[in-house]
Each structure stands twice: as structure tokens, then as C-alpha cells.
VEXDREN-2710 file (C-alpha; in Angstrom, 1 decimal):
% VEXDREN-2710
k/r/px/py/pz
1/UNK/8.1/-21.2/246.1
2/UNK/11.9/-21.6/245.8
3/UNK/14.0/-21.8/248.9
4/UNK/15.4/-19.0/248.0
5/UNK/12.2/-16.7/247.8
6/UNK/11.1/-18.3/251.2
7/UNK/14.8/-17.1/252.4
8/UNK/14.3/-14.0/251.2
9/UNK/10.7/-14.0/252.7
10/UNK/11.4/-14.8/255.7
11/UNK/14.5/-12.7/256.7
12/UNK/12.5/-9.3/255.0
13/UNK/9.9/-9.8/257.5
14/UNK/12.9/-10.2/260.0
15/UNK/12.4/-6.4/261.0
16/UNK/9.1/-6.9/262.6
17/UNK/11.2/-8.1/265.7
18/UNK/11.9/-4.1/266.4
19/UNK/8.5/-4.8/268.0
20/UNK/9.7/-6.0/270.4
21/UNK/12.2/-3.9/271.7
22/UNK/9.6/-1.7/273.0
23/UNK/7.7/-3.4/275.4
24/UNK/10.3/-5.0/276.7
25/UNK/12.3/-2.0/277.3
26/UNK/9.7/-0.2/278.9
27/UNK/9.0/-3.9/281.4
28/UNK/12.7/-3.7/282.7
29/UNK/12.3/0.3/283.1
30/UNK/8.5/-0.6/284.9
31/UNK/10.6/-2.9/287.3
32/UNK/13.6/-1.0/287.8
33/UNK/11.3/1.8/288.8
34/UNK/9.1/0.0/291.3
35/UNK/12.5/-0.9/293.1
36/UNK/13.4/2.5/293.2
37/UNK/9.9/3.7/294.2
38/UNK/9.4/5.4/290.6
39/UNK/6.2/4.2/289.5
40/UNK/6.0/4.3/285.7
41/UNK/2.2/2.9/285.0
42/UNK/1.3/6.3/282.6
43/UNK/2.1/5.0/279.5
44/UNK/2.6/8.7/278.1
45/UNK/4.9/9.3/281.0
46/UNK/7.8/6.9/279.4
47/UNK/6.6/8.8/276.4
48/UNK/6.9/12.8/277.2
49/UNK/10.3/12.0/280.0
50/UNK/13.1/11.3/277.6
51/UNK/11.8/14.6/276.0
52/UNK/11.7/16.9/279.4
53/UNK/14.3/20.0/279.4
54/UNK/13.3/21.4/282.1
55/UNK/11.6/20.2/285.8
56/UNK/10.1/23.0/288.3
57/UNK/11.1/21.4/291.9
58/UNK/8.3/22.2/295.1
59/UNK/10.1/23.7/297.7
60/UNK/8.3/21.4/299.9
61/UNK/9.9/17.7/300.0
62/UNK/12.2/18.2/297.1
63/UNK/15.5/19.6/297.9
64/UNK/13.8/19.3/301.3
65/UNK/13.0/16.4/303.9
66/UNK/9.8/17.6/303.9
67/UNK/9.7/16.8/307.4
68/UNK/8.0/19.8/308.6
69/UNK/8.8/21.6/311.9
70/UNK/7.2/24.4/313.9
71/UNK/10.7/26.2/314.6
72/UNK/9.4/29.5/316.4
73/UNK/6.1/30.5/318.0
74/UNK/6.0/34.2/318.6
75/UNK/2.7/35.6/320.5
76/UNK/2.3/39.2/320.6
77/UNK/1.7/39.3/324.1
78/UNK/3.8/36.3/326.3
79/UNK/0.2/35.7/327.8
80/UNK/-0.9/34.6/324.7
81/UNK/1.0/31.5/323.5
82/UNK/-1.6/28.7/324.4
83/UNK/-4.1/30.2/323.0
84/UNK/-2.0/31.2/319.6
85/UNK/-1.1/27.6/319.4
86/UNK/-4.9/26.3/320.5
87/UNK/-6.5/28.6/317.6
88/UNK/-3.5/28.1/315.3
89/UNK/-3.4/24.1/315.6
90/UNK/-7.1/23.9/315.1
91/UNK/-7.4/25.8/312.9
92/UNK/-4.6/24.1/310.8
93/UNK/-6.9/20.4/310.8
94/UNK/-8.5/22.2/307.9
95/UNK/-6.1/23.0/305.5
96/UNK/-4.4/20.5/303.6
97/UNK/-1.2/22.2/302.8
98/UNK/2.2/21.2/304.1
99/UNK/2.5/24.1/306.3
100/UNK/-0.9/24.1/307.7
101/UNK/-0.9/20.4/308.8
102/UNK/2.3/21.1/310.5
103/UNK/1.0/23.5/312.4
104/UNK/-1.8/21.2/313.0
105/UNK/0.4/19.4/315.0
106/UNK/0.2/22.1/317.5
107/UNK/-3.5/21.2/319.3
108/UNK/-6.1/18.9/319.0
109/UNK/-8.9/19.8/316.0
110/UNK/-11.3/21.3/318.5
111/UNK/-15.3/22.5/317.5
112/UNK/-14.2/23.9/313.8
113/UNK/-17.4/26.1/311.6
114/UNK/-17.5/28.0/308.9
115/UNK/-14.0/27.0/307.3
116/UNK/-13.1/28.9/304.4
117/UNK/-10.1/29.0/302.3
118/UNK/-8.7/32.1/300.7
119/UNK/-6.2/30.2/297.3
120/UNK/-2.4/31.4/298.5
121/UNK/-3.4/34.0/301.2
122/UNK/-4.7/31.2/304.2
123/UNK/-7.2/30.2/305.9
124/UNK/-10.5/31.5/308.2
125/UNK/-13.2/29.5/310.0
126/UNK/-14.5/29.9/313.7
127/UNK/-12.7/27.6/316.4
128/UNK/-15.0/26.8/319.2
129/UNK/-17.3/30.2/318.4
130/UNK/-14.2/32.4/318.1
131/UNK/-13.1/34.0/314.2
132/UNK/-9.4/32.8/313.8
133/UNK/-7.7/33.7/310.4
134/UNK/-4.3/31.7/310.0
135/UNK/-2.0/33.1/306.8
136/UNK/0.2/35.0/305.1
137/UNK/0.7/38.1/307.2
138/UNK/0.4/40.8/304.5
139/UNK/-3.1/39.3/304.6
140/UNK/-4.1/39.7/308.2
141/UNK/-3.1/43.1/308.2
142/UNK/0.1/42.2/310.4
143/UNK/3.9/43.3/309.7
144/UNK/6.0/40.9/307.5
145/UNK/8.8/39.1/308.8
146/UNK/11.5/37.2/306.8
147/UNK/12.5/34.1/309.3
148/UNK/14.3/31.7/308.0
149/UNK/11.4/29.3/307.3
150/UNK/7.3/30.4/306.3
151/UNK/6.2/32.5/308.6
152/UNK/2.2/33.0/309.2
153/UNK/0.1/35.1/311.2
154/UNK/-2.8/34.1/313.6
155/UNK/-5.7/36.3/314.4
156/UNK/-8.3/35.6/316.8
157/UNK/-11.7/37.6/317.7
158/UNK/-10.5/40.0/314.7
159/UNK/-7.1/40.3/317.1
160/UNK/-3.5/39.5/315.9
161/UNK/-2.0/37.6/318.5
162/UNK/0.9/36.0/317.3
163/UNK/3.4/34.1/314.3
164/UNK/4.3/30.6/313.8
165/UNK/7.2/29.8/311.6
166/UNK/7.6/26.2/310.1
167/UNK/10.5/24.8/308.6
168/UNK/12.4/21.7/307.3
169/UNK/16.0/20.7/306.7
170/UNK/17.8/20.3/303.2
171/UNK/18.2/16.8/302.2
172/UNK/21.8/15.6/302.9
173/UNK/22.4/14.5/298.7
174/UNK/20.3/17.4/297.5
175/UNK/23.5/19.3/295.5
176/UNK/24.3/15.9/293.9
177/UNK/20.8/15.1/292.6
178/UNK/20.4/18.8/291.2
179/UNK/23.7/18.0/289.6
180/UNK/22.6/14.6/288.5
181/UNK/19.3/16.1/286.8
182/UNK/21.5/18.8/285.3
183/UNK/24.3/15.9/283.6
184/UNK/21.3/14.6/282.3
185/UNK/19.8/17.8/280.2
186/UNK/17.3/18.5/282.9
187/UNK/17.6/22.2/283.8
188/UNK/16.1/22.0/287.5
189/UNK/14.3/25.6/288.7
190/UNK/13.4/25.8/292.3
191/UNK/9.4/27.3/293.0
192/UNK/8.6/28.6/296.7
193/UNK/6.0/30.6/298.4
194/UNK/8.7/31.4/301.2
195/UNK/10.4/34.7/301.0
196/UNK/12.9/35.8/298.6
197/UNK/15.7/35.3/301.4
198/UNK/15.0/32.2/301.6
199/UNK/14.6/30.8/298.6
200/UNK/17.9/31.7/297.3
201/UNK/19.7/30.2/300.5
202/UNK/18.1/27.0/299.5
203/UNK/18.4/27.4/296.2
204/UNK/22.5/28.2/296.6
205/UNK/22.2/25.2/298.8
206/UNK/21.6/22.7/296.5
207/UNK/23.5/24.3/293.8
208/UNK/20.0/25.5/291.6
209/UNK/20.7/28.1/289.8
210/UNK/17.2/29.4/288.6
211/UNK/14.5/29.9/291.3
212/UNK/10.8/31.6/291.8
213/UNK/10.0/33.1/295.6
214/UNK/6.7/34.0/296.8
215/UNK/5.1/31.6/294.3
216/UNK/2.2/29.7/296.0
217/UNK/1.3/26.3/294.5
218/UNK/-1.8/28.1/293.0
219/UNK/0.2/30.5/290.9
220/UNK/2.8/28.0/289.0
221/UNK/0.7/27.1/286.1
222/UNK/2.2/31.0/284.7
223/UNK/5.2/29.6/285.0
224/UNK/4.7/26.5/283.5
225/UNK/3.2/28.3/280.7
226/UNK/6.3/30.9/280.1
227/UNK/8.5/28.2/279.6
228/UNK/6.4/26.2/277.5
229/UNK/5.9/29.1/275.2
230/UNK/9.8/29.3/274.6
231/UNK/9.8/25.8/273.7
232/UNK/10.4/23.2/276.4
233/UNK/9.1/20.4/277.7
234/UNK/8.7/21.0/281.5
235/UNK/7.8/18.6/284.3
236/UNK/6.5/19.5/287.6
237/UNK/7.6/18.0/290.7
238/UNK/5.0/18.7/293.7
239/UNK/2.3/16.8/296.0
240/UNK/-0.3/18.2/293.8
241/UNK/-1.5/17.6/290.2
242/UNK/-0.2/20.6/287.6
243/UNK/-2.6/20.3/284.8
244/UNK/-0.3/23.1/282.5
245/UNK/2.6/20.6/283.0
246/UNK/3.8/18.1/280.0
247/UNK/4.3/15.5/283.0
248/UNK/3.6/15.3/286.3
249/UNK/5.6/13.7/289.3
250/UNK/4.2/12.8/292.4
251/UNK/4.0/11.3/295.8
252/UNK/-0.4/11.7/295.6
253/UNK/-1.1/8.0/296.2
254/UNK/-4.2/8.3/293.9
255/UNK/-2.6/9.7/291.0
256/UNK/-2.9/8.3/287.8
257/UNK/-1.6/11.0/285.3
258/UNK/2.4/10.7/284.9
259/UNK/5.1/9.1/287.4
260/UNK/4.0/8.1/290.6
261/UNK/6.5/8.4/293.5
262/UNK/7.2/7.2/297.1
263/UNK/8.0/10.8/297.8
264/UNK/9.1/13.7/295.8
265/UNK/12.7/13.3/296.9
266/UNK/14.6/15.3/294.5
267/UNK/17.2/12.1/293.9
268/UNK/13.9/10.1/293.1
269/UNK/12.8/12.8/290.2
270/UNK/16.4/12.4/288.7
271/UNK/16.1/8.4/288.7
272/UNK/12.7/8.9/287.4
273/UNK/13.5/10.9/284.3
274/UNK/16.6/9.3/283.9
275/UNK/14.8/5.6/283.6
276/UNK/12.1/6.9/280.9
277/UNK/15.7/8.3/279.2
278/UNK/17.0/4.5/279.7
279/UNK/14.1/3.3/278.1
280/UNK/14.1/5.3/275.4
281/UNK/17.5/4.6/274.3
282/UNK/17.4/1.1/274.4
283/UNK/14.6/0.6/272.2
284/UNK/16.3/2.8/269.7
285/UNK/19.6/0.4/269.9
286/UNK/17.2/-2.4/269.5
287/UNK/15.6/-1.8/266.5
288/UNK/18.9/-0.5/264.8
289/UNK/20.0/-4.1/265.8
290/UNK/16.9/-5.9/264.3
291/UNK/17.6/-3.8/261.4
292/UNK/21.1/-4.6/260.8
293/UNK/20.3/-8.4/261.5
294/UNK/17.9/-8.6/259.1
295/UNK/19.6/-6.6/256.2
296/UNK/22.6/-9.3/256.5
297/UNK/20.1/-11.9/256.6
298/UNK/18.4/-10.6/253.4
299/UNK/22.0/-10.1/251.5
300/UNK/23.1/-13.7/252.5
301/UNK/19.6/-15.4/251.7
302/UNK/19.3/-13.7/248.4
303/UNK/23.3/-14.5/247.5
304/UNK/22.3/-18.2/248.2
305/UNK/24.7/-18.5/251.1
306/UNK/22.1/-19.5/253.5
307/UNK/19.4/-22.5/253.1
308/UNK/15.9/-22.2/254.8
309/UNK/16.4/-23.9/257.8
310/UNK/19.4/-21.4/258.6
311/UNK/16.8/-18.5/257.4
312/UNK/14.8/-19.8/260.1
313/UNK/17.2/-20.1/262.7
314/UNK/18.5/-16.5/261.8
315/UNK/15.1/-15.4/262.1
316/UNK/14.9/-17.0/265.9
317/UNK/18.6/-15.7/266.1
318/UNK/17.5/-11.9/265.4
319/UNK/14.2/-12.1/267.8
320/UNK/16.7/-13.5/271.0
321/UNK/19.5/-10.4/270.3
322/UNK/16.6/-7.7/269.6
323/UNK/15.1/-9.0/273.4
324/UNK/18.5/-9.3/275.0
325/UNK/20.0/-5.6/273.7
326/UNK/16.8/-4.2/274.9
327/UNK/16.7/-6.1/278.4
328/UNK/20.7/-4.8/278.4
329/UNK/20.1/-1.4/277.3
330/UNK/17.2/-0.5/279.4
331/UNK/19.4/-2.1/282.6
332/UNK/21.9/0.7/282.3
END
């Protein structure tokens, strides 16, 4: 075999670096994200997030601190306060919503039987032998009020006796983040269970221009599905996995399926996405780089203008910029 041929040999196999541009891309996204608290260990997370159009934001912890409050208890009858927080706060141990374990917060667990949960309406069970619903007061039978916040009822021995409103405070960078997600081709669309009142306010808030009230966490996968249908690639951003959802984001500390995050921040979702974008890109500069590098090297082996030692040493040459564009790339 001539010099030559080996040249030419080894600088047309001088492509294979774009292998590497790849992994490595996706390691420096990996690390930026862990100091970030982005956690990008599903590999088809880095895969489906330079491709998402569209994210559906939880009312809860998003936009919000998620810091939830009780703001207003209301009994029907001023005699009744400790027990509508007793029955209410008890009762509460046994859901694992946001709102219910903020109301939680109200008494001790007390003897609970006979818990049942009723999807988006609330929750029933007896506390200490007494019947006590807590939910959605449509549900109980009670008039509806529009607080600013999500307001349930309580009903004890079959009895309303009271509301309990809970709310949380807008996160002090939430307009900037939405606007971040939106300069990235992210459209973000706000989903709530609170009342239609409120969810615009928050929505205007943070500068979201699409939003969904009265949408419990049980009822989204519709609008996953409408969006989907029209052709985009939506993410869900919530505590709780969304199995309709082309990726899921997260703050469930068990969750293995998409990105993983400290907490569902809505400035963490943007530097999520925007890292798998990150990634993406640079591995796309990369190979165009391996490529160029090793058409040159082709042309100048097969014109004779380069001996095999210095086929060898482009060869090296081609692997070390490949590695260093995508370490580069995938930095910015």
C-alpha cells in the first residue's frame, strides 16, 4: 500500500470523529445541568427537548413559590373555627396534593378511617368517628366563592361549616423566565384548577399569554392531546408524571422518565430546555467540523501535499478540534 492510499485511507475514515461530538456534548450539558439543578439522566430527554414548541406550566411552583399558605379561614358560624381547622387539617394528612398538605398544616393527623378520594372534586374519610368531606365547594353542595387563591369547603357530620383558602406568591423573575422560554421557541401556556379570575391575574402577571382555569391535574392529558394533534411537541411542567406528554419535567425525586429538577421553578424549565437546545447545536457544529477537516485532509492527501505521518497527525488534529468545538458549543 502506497503512502498515498494510506493518506487517503486514513483521512476518509477521518469523519468517524463526528462520534464524538455527541457524547461529549451531551457530558458538558449533564454537568452544566447538575449545577443548575437540571438533571438530564433520560437519555430521550436531550433527545425530544431541542424539539419542544410548546410547555404546559403547573400553576403550583411554576410561576409560583409554591410555598403554600392558608390566607383565610372562613367558618360559617364564628363558634366553629377550631373545629373547621381540626377536621380540615386532619383530614388534609391524607391527600397528597399541594393544597391539601397545606391545609394539613392546620392540626395534627388525628384518628383518620375510611379515606377516600373523589379525582379533582376532594376528599372524604371519617376524623375521629365524625364524616368530614374537604373540596371543591360545588361538590359539597356549598356556594362558590372566587378569593383570590383556591378556595375549598369543609363539611363535617354531613354539616358545612366553613372555607379555607390557600395561596402562594408569584416568583419575583417569573415575567423574565416566561420571556426567556418564549426567545427560545418555547410557547409557555399556564394550567390551573383555581378559578378563572385568578388564573388570568397570574397569568397577566408573568406575561403568559395562553392559559387553562378550572383544570385539575387529572384533566390535562386533553390538553396535552389537542395540542399534540395540531402538531407540537409539548412538555409538561408539574410535581406529577404526565404520561400524554412528549417530556416530562419534574421536582418527583423518584422520577426517571425526562428531566429531573430541584423544583419546578419556571426559570429552571427555561434552563432545562434551553441546555438540551445547547446540546443539540453543538454536536451539529461538531460534526460539520469533522467533516470539513477531513474533506481538506482527503483533497491534500490525494494531491500528494501531505506525507503519512502528517495524515496521521491531521487525523489526531481533527479528533482534538471535533472534542474542543463540542465542549465550546455545548458551554454556551
Amino acid at each position: 500500500m502506497t503512502p498515498a492510499l494510506v493518506a487517503c485511507v486514513l483521512l476518509a475514515a477521518l469523519p468517524a470523529v463526528f462520534a464524538y461530538a455527541v457524547p461529549v456534548a451531551r457530558w458538558v450539558a449533564r454537568a452544566r445541568g447538575r449545577a443548575a439543578g437540571v438533571f438530564l439522566d433520560d437519555r430521550t430527554a436531550l433527545a425530544v427537548g431541542p424539539r419542544v414548541d410548546t410547555v404546559l406550566l403547573d400553576r403550583w411552583g411554576t410561576v409560583t413559590t409554591g410555598q403554600l399558605r392558608v390566607v383565610a379561614v372562613d367558618p360559617v358560624e364564628p363558634d366553629h373555627e377550631r373545629n373547621l381547622r381540626w377536621f380540615a387539617g386532619a383530614l388534609g394528612h391524607a391527600a397528597e396534593d399541594p393544597v391539601s398538605q397545606a391545609i394539613a398544616r392546620l392540626s395534627s393527623r388525628g384518628k383518620l378511617s375510611q379515606v377516600e378520594q373523589h379525582g379533582s372534586r376532594g376528599i372524604s374519610g371519617s376524623v375521629d368517628r365524625h364524616p368530614v368531606r374537604l373540596g371543591r365547594p360545588d361538590w359539597l353542595g356549598m356556594a362558590a366563592r372566587d378569593d383570590a387563591g383556591v378556595t375549598l369547603g369543609v363539611q363535617v357530620d354531613s354539616r358545612p361549616i366553613g372555607y379555607i383558602t390557600v395561596a402562594d406568591d408569584v416568583r419575583p423573575h417569573a415575567h423574565e423566565d416566561v420571556a426567556r422560554l418564549r426567545a427560545d421557541g418555547v410557547e409557555p401556556v399556564l394550567v390551573s384548577e383555581d378559578s378563572e379570575r385568578n388564573t388570568r391575574g397570574l397569568a397577566e402577571a408573568c406575561g403568559i399569554a395562553q392559559w387553562y382555569a378550572d383544570r385539575p391535574a387529572d384533566t390535562r392529558g386533553a390538553l396535552v392531546d389537542e395540542r399534540r394533534r395540531t402538531g407540537h411537541v409539548v412538555a409538561v411542567a408539574g410535581p406529577s408524571a404526565d404520561r400524554e406528554a412528549d417530556l416530562l419535567l419534574t421536582d418527583a425525586a423518584d422520577s426517571t422518565r425526562g428531566i429531573r429538577l430541584a423544583d419546578l421553578d419556571v426559570g429552571r424549565v427555561a434552563t432545562a430546555l434551553a441546555l438540551t437546545r445547547s446540546a443539540a447545536r453543538a454536536a451539529s457544529r461538531s460534526r460539520r467540523t469533522g467533516l470539513g477537516v477531513g474533506l481538506l485532509g482527503v483533497v491534500l492527501a490525494a494531491t500528494g501535499v501531505l506525507a503519512v505521518p502528517l495524515a496521521i497527525g491531521w487525523a489526531v488534529l481533527g479528533c482534538g478540534l471535533v472534542t474542543a468545538t463540542a465542549v465550546g458549543r455545548a458551554a454556551t
